[in-house]
C-alpha positions in Angstrom: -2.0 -56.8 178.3 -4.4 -57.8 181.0 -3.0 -58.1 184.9 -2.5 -61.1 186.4 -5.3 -61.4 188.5 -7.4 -61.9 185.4 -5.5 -65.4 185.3 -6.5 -65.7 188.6 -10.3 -65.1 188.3 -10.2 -67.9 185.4 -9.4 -70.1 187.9 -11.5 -69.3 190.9 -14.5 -69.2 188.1 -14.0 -72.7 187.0 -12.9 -73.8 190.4 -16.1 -72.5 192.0 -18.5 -73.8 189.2 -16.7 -77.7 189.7 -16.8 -77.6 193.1 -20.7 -76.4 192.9 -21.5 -79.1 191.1 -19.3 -82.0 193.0 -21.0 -81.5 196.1 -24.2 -82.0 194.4 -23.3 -85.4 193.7 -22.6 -88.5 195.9 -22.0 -91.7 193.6 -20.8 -93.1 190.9 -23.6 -93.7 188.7 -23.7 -93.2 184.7 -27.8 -93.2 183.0 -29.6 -93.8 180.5 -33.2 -92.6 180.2 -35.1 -94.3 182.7 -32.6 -95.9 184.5 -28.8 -95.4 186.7 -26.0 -97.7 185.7 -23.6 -98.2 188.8 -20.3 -98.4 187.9 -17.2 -100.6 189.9 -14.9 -97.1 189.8 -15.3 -94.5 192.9 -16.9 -90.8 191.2 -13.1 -89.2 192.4 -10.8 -91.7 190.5 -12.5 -91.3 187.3 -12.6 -87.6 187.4 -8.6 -87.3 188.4 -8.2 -90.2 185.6 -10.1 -87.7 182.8 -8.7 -84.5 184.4 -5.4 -86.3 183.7 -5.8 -87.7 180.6 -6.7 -83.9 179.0 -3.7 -82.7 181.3 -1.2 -85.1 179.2 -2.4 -84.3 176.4 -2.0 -80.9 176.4 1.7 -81.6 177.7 2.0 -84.3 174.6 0.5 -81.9 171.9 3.4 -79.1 173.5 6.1 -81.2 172.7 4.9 -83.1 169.4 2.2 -80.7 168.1 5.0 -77.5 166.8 2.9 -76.4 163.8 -0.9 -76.3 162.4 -1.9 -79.6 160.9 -6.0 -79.2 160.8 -6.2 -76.2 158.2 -4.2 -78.1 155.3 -5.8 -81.2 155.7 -9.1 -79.5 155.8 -9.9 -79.4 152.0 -8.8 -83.5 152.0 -9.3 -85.7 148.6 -11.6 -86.0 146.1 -13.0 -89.7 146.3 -13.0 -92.0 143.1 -15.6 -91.4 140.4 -18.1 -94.2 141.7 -18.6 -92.6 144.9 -19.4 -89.5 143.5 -22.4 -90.7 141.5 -23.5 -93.5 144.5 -23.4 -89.6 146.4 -25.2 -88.0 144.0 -28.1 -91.0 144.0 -28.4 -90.8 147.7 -28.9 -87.7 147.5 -32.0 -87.4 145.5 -33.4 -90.2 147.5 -32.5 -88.7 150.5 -34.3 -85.7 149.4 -37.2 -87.6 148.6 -37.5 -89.4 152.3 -37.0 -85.9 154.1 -40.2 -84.5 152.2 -42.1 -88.2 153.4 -40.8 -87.7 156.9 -41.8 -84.0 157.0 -45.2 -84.7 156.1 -45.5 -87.9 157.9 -45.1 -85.8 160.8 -47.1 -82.9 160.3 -50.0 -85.0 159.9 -49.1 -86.8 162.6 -48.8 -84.1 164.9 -52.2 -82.4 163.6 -54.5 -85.1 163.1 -52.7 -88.6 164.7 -53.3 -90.5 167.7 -52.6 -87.8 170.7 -51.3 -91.0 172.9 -47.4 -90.5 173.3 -46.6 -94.0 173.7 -48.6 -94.9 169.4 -47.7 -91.9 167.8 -44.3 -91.6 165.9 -43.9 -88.0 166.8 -42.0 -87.9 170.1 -39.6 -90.6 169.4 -38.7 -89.3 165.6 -38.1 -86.1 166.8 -36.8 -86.2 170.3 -34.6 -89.6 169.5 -34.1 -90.3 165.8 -34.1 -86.3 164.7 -32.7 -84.6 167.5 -29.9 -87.2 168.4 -29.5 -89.4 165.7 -28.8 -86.6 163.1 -26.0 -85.2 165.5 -24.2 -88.5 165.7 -24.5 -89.3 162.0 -23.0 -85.6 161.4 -20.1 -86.4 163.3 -19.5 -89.6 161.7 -20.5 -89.5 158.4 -20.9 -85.9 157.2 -23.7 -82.8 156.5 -26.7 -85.3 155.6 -29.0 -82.5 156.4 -27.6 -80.9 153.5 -29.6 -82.9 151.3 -32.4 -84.6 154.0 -34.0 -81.3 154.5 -37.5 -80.6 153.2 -37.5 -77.2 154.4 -34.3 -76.6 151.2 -35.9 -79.1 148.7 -39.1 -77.1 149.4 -37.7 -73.6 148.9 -35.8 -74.4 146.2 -38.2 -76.3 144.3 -40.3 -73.2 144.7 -37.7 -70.8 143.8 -36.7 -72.8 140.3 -40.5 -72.8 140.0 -41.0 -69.4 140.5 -38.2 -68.2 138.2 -39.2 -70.5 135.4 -42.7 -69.1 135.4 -41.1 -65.0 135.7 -39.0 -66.4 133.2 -35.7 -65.7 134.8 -32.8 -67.0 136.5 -33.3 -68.3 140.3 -31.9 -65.7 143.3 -28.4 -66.2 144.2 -28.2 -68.9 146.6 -25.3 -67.8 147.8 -26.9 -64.3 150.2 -27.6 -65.6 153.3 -28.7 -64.5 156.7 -25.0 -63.1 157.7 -25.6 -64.3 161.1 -26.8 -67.2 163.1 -29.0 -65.5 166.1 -32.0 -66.5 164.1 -30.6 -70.1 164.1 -29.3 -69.4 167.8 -33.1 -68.9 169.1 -34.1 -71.7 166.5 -32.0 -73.9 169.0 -33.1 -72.3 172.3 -36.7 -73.0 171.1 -36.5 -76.2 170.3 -34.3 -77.4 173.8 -37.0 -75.1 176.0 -39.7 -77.3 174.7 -37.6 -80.5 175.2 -35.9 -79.6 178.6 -38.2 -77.1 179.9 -42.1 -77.0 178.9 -43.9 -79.5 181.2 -45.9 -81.5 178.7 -42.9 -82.4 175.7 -44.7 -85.1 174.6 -47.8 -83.7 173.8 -48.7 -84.6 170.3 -50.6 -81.4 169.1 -48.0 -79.6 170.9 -45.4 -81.2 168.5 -47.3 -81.0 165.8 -48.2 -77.2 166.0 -44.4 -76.8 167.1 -43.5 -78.4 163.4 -45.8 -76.7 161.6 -45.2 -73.3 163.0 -41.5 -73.8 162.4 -42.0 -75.2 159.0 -43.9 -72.0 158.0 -42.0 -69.5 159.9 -38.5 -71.2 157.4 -40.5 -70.8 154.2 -41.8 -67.5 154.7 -38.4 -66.3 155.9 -36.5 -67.9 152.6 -39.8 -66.2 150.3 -38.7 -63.2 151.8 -35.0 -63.1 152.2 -33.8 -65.5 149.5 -33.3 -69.5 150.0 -29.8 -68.9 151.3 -31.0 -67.2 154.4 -32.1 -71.2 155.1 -28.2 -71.8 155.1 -27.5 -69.6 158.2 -31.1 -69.0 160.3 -32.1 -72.8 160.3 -31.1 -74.0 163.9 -30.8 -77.6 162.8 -28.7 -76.8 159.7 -26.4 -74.7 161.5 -25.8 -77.4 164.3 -25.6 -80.3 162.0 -23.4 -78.1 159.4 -21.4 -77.2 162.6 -20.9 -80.8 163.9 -20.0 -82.6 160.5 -17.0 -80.3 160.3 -15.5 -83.1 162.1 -16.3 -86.0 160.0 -14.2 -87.5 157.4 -16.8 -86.9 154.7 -17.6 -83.5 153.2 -18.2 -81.6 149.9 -16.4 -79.0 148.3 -16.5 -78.1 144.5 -19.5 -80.2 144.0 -17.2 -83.4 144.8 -17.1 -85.5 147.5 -14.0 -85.2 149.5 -12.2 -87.6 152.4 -10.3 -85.6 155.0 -8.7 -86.4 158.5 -11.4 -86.1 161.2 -11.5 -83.1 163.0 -10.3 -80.9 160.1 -13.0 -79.3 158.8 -13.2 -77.5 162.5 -10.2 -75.2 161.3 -11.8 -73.7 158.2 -15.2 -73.5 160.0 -16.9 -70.2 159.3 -17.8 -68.3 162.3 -20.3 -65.5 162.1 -22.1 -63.1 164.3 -23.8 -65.3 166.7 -21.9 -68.6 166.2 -20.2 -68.4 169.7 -23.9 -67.8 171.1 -25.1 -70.8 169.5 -22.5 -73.5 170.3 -23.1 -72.3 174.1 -26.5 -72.5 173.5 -26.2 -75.9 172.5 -23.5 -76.7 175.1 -25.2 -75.4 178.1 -28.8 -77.1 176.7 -27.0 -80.8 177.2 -25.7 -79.4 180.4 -29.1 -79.0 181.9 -30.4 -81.6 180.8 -27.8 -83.8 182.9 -27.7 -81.2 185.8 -31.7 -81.9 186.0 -31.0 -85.6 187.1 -29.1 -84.3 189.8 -29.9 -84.7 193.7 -29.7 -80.9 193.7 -32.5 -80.1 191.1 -34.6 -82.9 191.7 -35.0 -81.2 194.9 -36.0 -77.9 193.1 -37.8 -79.2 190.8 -39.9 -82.4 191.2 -43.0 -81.7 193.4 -43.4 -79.0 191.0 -46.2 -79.0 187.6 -47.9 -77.9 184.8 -46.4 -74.3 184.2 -44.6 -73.8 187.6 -42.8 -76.4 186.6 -41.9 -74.6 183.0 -40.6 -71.2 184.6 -38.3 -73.5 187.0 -37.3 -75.4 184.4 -36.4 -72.3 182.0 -35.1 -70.3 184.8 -32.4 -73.3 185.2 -31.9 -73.8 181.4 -31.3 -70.3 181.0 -28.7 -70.1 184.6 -26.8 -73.5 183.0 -26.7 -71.9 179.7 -25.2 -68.4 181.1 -22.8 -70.2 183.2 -21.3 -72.1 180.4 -21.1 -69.1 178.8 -19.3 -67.4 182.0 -16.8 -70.3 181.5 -16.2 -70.1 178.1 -15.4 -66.2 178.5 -12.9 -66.8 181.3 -11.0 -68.5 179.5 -11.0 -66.2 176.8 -10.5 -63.2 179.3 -7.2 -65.5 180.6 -6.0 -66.4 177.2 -6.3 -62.3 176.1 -4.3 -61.2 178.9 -1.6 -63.2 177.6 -1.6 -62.7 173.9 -2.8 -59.0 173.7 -6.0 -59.9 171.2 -8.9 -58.9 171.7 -11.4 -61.0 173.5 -14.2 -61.1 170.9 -11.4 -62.1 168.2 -10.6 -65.0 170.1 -13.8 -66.1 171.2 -14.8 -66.4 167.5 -11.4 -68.2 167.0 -11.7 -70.6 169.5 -15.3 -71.5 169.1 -15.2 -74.3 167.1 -12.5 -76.0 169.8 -16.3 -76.6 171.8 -17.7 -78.6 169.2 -15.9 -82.1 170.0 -17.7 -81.2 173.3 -20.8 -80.9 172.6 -20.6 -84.0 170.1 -19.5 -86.2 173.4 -22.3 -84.6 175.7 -24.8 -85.9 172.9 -23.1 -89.2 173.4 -23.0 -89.6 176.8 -26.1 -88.3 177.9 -28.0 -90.0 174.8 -26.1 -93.1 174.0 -28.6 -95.4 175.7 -31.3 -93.3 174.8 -30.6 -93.5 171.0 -30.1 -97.6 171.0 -32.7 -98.9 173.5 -35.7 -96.0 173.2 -34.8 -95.5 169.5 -35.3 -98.9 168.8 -39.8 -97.6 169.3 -39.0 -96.2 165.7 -39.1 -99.8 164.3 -43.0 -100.1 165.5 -43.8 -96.8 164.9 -43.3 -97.1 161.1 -46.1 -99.6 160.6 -48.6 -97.1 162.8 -46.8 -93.8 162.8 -50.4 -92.3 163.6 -51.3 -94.8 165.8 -54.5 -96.0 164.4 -53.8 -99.6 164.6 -52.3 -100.6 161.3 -49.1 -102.7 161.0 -48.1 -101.6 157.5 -44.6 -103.7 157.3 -45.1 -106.2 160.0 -43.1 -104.6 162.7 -45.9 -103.0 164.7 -45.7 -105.4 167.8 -41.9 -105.1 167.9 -40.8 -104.1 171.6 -37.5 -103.2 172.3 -34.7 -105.2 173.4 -33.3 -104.1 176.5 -30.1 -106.4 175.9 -29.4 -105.3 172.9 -26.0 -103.7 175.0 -24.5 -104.1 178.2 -24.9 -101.8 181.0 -21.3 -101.9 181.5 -21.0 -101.0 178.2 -23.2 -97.9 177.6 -22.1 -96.8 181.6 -18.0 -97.2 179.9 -18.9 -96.0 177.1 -20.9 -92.7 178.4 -17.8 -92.2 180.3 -15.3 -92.7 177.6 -17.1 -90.2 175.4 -16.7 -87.4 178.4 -12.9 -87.9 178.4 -12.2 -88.1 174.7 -14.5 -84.8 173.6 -12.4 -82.9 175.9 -8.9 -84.4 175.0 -10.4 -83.6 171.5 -11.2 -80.5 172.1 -7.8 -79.2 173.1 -6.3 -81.0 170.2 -8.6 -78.3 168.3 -7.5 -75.8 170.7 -4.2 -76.1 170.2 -3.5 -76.4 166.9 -5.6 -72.9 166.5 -3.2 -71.4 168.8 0.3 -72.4 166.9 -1.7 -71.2 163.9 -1.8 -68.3 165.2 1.1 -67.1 167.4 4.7 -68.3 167.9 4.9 -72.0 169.9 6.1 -70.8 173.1 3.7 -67.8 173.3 1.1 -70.2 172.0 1.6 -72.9 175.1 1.1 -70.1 177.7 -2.1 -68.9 175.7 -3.4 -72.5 176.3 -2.6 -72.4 180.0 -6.7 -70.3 181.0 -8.0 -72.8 178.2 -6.5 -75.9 179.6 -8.2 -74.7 183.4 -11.5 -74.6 181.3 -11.5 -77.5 179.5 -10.3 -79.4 182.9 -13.5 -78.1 184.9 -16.0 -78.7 182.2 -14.4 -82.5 182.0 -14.8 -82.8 185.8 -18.6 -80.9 185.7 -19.5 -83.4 182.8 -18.4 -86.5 184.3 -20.6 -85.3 188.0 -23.6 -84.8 185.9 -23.1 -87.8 184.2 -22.1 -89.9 186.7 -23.4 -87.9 190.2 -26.7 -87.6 188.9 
């Protein structure tokens, strides 16, 4: 058993990292890309209000919540016949549009327009990629699974391969074993979104896709296709995230589950803790750089000065996430006796429904109103001028929602990914130790989860 003043550093941690960041910020004000949203709530009312509501739930789930619910719900039902072969149609068409996309973008990249504001590039991978896929993982299911050119292409070569060797495809099944190769996948990707000072370059993008394109193929020739399954970033995070939707498969068969359940037969490997902070702390920075604090730091600052401050924060926002996150595992260990690494791996997943609702909140604006370019970009993806389906002069429609809604519902998102994710939390811990013993275990989790509620809703709202 650890002493009690490891309980005690928990909370000085996640009191000194909240109270960093509220003194950075000043009003009440949720964004969207390009813009602040006031809203009629003072910056200390909402945060008590969200503190409180993750606070009562955690008392609710003590009294109601007595045994595990996630685990046996997580295998769900099969779904009737018809949607299995409406699934199974999608599918192959799906498969089909993320080989047209792939390409559509490579050339685009290489040899398109290099002006940001014609070329499909930037908005279909920062916007419709990027955050759209996330959203649709967590509401519908693994689309990836069957959207992703870089599997049709490897195992179209593989069956190829084997047919003309005359032998049976490599076992799908041998993977990487761990996920640091998706983990720096990720990091890549979020250091030339949040930190390299000219993200919207197109032949930057376009060497970035083509370099990762071939660096997935030649690692699947030379590990097998399943090493796909665990070292490509995307993959990993969208596989990760649709563990919360209702849809999955299992068996070959489509299946209907209760939301959330999927999170308690998650597999968690080498490296899965490192890359759910890495994509934690990533959407961190990126609201923490609209701050008064770094715009300070940061915004008479260019070309690669302005890279190695921006990588120095992401990589400071990312570690201190991380020093979070292992507080309260240090707390929760000195109650139960286990041993830190054990439950870090355990209560990974209980971050996801947090990371889902920083995508939401920081993006939600970004993914209606700047996603909407996506419309006009498919009759000229390479910007020379054409107007292939008529929707080339389309501009986007900045009433297409409320500012009071995206700033309410930016807000909303903060409170319910936390209440969320000690739901998770808690349910892993009656799963595994007696109720009583289980509620004190909470207790370093429930200081975490509080701080990283009040942090999100200052970056969010301070910024």
């Amino acid at each position: 058993m650890r002493s009690r003043p490891t309980l005690c550093r928990t909370a000085v941690v996640g009191v000194l990292a909240a109270a960093a960041l509220w003194m950075s910020a000043d009003v009440a004000a949720a964004h969207g890309v390009g813009g602040r949203l006031d809203l009629p709530v003072p910056l200390w009312q909402l945060a008590w209000a969200a503190s409180f509501a993750v606070a009562a739930s955690f008392v609710a789930l003590g009294m109601f919540w007595n045994t595990p619910k996630f685990r046996a719900a997580a295998a769900g039902r099969v779904l009737p016949k018809p949607f299995q072969t409406a699934c199974k149609v999608q599918a192959a068409v799906v498969r089909a549009v993320g080989l047209l996309a792939l390409a559509v973008l490579l050339y685009a990249g290489l040899a398109g327009n290099t002006n940001p504001s014609v070329n499909i590039v930037p908005v279909a991978v920062y916007i419709i990629f990027w955050v759209g896929l996330q959203v649709v993982s967590v509401l519908v299911g693994d689309v990836w699974l069957h959207l992703s050119p870089f599997t049709t292409v490897a195992d179209g070569a593989a069956r190829l391969w084997a047919r003309l060797r005359n032998r049976v495809p490599a076992d799908y099944d041998r993977g990487a074993g761990n996920h640091w190769w998706a983990t720096a996948a990720v990091f890549g990707f979020v250091w030339l979104e949040l930190a390299f000072h000219d993200n919207t370059d197109i032949r930057v993008l376009g060497v970035y896709l083509a370099a990762y394109t071939v660096a997935l193929l030649a690692g699947a020739a030379t590990f097998g296709r399943g090493w796909l399954r665990d070292a490509e970033g995307f993959g990993v995070l969208f596989t990760k995230l649709s563990a919360m939707a209702p849809l999955h498969r299992e068996g070959g068969a489509l299946r209907l589950r209760a939301p959330l359940a999927g999170l308690a037969t998650l597999p968690i490997k080498r490296g899965s803790v490192a890359f759910i902070l890495v994509v934690l702390g990533s959407t961190t920075f990126d609201g923490f750089t609209r701050s008064s604090v770094w715009l300070d730091v940061a915004s008479e600052r260019i070309g690669w000065e302005l890279t190695a401050v921006n990588t120095v924060g992401l990589v400071f926002v990312i570690f201190a996430v991380f020093v979070l996150y292992r507080a309260a595992i240090a707390g929760m260990a000195s109650v139960t006796g286990d041993s830190e690494r054990e439950l870090a791996e355990a209560f990974a997943p209980s971050l996801l429904p947090i990371a889902a609702a920083y995508t939401v909140a920081h993006y939600f604006s970004y993914l209606l109103l700047e996603g909407q370019q996506i419309i006009a970009h498919l009759s000229d993806p390479f910007g020379r001028g054409w107007d292939l389906f008529g929707t080339a002069t389309y501009l986007v429609d900045f009433t297409a929602i409320s500012t009071d809604t995206i700033a309410w519902t930016q807000t909303a998102a903060i409170a319910a990914g936390h209440v969320l994710a000690v739901a998770v939390a808690h349910d892993r811990a009656v799963e595994r130790w007696p109720h009583r013993l289980a509620m004190r275990s909470q207790y370093p989790m429930l200081a975490v989860m509080i701080c990283y509620t009040v942090i999100g809703l200052l970056l969010l709202l301070g910024a």
